[in-house]
SEZA-719460 format. One line per 2 residues: number of its first residue (from 1); for each residue x negated, y negated, z of C-alpha. Coordinates in nm, 3 decimals, decimal comma. Example, Ala and Ser with C-alpha at 12.3 -4.5 7.8 and 13.67 -1.06 7.14 Angstrom:
# SEZA-719460
1 = -1,230/0,450/0,780 ~ -1,367/0,106/0,714
END
This chain:
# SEZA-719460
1 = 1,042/2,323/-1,147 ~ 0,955/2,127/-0,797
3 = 1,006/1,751/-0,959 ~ 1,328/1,585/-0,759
5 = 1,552/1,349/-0,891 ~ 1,629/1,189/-0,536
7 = 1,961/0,908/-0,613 ~ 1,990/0,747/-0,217
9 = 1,975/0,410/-0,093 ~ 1,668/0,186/-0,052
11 = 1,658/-0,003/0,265 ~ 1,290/-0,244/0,290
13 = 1,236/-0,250/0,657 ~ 1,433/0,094/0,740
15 = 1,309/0,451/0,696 ~ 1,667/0,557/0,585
17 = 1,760/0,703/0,218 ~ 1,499/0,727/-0,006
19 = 1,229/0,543/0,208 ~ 1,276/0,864/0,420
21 = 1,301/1,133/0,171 ~ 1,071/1,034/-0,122
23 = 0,788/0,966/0,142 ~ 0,876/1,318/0,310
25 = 0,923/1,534/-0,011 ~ 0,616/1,409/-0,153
27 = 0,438/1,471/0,124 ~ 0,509/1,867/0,093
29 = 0,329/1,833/-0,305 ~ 0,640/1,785/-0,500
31 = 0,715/1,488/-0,738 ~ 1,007/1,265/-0,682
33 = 1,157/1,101/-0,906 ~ 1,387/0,770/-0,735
35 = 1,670/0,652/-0,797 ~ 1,811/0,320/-0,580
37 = 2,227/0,299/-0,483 ~ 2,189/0,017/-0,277
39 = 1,875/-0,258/-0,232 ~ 1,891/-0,379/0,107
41 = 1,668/-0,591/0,350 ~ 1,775/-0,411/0,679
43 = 2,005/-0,174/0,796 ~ 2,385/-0,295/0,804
45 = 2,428/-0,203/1,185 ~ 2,165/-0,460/1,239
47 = 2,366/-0,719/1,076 ~ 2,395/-0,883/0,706
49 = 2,171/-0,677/0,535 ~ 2,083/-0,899/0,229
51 = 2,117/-0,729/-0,096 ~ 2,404/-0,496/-0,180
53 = 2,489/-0,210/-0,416 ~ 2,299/-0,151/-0,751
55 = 2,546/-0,161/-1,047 ~ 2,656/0,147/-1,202
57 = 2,559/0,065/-1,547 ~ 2,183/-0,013/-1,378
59 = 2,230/0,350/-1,276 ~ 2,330/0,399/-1,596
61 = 2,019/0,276/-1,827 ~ 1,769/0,417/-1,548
63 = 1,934/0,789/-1,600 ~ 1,859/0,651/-1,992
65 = 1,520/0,555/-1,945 ~ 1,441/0,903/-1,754
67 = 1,563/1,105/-2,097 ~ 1,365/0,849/-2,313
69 = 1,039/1,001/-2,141 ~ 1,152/1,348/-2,163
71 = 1,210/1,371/-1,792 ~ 1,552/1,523/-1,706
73 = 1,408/1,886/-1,856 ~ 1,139/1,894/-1,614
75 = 1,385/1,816/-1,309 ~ 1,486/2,124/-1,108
77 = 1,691/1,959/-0,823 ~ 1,926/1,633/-0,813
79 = 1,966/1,513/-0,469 ~ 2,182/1,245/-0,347
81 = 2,274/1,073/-0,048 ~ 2,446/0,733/0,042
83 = 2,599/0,583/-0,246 ~ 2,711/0,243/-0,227
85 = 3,026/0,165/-0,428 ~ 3,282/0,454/-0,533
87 = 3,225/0,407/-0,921 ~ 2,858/0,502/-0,874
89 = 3,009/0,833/-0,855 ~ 3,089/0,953/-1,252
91 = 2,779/0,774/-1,310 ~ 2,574/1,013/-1,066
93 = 2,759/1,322/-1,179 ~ 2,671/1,245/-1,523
95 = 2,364/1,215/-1,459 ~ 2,386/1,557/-1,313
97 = 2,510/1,671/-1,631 ~ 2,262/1,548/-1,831
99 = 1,963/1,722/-1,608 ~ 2,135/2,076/-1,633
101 = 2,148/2,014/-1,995 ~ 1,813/1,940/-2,010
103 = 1,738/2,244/-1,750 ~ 2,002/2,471/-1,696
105 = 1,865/2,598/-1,379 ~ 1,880/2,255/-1,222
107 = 2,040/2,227/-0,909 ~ 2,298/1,897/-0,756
109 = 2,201/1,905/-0,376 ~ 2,495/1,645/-0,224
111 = 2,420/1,525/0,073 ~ 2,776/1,379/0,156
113 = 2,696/1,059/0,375 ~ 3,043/0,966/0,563
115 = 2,921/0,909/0,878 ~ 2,881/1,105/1,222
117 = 3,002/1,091/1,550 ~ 3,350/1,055/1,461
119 = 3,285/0,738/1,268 ~ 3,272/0,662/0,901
121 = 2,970/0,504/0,765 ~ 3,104/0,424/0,442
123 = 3,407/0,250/0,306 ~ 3,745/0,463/0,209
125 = 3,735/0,411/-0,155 ~ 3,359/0,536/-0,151
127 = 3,474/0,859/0,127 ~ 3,709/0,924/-0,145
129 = 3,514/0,906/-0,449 ~ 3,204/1,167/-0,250
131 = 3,525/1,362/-0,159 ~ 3,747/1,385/-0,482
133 = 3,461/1,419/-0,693 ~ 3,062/1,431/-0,602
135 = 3,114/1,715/-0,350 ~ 3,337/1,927/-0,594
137 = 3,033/1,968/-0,858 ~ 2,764/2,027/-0,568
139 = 2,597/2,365/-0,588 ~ 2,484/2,311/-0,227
141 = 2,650/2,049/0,014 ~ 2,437/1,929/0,243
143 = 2,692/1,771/0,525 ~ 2,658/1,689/0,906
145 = 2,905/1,885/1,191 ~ 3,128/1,558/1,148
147 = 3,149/1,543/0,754 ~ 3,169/1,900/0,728
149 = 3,489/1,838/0,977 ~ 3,639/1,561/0,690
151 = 3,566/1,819/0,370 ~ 3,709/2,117/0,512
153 = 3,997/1,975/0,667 ~ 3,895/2,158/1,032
155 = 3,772/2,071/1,376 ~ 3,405/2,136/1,323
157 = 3,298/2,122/1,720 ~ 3,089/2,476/1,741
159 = 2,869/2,774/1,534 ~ 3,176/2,930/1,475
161 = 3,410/2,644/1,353 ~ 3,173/2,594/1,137
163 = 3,150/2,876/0,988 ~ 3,472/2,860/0,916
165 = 3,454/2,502/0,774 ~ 3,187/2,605/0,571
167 = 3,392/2,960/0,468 ~ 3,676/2,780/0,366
169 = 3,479/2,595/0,060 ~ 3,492/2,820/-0,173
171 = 3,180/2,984/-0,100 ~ 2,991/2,693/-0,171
173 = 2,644/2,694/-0,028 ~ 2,661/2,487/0,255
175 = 2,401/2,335/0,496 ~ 2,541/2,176/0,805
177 = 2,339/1,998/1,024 ~ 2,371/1,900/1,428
179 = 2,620/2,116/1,541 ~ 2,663/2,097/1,904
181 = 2,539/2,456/2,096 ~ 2,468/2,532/2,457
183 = 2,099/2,454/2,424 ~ 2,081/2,178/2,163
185 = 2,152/2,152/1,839 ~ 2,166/2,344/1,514
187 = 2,140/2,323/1,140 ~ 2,381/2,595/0,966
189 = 2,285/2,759/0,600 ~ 2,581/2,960/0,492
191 = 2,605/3,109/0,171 ~ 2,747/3,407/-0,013
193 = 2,442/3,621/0,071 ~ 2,435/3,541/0,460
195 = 2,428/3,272/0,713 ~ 2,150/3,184/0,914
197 = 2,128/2,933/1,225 ~ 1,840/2,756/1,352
199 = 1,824/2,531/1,686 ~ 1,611/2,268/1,868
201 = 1,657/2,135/2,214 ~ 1,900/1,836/2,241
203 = 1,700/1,467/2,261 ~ 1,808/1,192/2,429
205 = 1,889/1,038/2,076 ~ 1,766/1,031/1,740
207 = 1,673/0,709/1,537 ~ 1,881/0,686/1,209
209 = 1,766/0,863/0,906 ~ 1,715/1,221/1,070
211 = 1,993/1,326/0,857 ~ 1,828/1,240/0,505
213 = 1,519/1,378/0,641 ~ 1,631/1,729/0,720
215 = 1,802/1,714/0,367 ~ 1,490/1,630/0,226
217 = 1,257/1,835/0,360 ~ 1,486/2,175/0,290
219 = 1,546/2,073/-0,036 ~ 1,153/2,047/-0,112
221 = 1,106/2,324/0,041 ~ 1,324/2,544/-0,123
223 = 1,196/2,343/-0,445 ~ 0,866/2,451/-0,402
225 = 0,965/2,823/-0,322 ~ 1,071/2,902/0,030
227 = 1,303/3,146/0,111 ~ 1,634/3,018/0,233
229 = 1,532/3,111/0,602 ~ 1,233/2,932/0,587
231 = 1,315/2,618/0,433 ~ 1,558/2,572/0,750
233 = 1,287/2,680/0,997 ~ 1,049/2,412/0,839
235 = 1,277/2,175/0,811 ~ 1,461/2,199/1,174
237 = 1,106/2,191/1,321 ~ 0,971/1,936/1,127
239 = 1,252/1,641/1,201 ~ 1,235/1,745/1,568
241 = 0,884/1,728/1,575 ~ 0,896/1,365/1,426
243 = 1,216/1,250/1,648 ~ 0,979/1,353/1,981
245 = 0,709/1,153/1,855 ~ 0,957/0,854/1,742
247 = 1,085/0,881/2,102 ~ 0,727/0,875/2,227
249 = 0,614/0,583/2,043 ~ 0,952/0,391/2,135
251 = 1,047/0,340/1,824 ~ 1,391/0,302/1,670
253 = 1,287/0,423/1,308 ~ 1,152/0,755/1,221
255 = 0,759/0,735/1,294 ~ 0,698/0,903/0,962
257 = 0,347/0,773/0,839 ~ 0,187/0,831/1,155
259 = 0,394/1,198/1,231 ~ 0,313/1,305/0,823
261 = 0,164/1,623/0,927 ~ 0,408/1,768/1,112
263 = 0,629/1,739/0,780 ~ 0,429/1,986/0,625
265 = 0,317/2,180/0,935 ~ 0,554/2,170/1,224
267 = 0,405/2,198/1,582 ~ 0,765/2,285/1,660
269 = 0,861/2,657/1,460 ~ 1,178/2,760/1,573
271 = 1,355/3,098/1,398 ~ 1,635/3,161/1,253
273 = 1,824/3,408/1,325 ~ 2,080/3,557/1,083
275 = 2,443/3,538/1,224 ~ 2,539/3,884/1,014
277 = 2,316/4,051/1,232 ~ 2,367/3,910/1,541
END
């Protein structure tokens, strides 16, 4: 099943959250469903923001209204992203439970927003709550180098840290994005049956959003049927491709309308190489 349940924030003039991924995952043909965590006017590094976080029990009675219409049996994936206030997560995970009810094959794609760069994005009561709880019931966790860092407990400043970050989570699938190489940077897939690592050059910078982008676009990808090995290929490719042509238009958001084919069809294709057989 290729329908998304896609729980992330909602930011009006910002192509963050869900005004990234919806738009993106839609764009590759498959149906997203959205759920808002926070309503805001602007990003909160630009200032007040206006709005704030959406109340659980709002959460709540739009999970309800989903299962009224017979919805949660014809979701395959639940993704999430930023949440904005730590009891949003029980609410979320039940939510969860209620899809793989509905569909047992479902999957909960976390991707666990802390921050990057070696700062936190999100308060300590919500870092614990992704921590203690959302990223336990994941089936794949979907963190940046610097998050990965926080989960696992490790220095996560290479390929091979983490690896071992990644190695250390139970064998939970794990997809780790910008990891710092020689070249550039990297997105890591690491599972049980194999790891594989894909790069792109290093740009100058990268407006914000990037991250729910590349969690996006593999997760509709592997919702519509790639392999593993592909959906990191497209995806990799595809947010490079639209960070050059954010860069090129000057712009501090994510182009995405006028890059939309290149989320489908990257100009940039770069392979992955699988680290068992390297």
């Amino acid at each position: 099943m290729n329908t998304i349940l896609s729980i992330q924030s909602q930011v009006a003039g910002a192509r963050v959250g869900n005004s990234v991924a919806a738009f993106a995952m839609e764009r590759l043909g498959v149906r997203v469903l959205q759920i808002p965590t926070v309503l805001l006017g602007r990003r909160p590094d630009h200032g007040p923001p206006g709005g704030g976080p959406v109340n659980p029990e709002t959460i709540a009675a739009m999970i309800e209204g989903l299962a009224a219409d017979g919805l949660l049996s014809e979701i395959g994936t639940v993704l999430t992203g930023y949440i904005g206030h730590p009891e949003q997560a029980a609410v979320i995970l039940e939510a969860v439970r209620l899809v793989k009810a509905a569909n047992p094959g479902a999957v909960f794609a976390c991707d666990p927003v802390l921050g990057d760069e070696g700062k936190l994005f999100v308060s300590e009561a919500v870092a614990d709550a992704i921590m203690n709880t959302m990223r336990r019931e994941a089936d794949w966790l979907m963190p940046n180098a610097f998050e990965l860092g926080i989960i696992a407990g490790k220095t996560v400043d290479s390929l091979d840290t983490a690896r071992t970050a990644a190695r250390a989570l139970n064998n939970k699938l794990v997809l780790c994005s910008s990891i710092r190489t020689a070249l550039g940077l990297g997105n890591l897939y690491a599972a049980q049956t194999g790891d594989w690592f894909c790069e792109t050059p290093r740009l100058p910078r990268a407006p914000k959003g990037a991250g729910d982008l590349f969690s996006a676009l593999f997760v509709a990808r592997r919702a519509r049927g790639d392999a593993p090995a592909i959906a990191l290929e497209g995806a990799t490719g595809a947010v490079y491709d639209v960070i050059v042509r954010s860069i090129a238009a000057e712009s501090e958001d994510l182009e995405l309308p006028a890059a939309q084919d290149v989320l489908a069809d990257p100009v940039t294709w770069p392979r992955a190489r699988s680290l068992e057989m390297a």
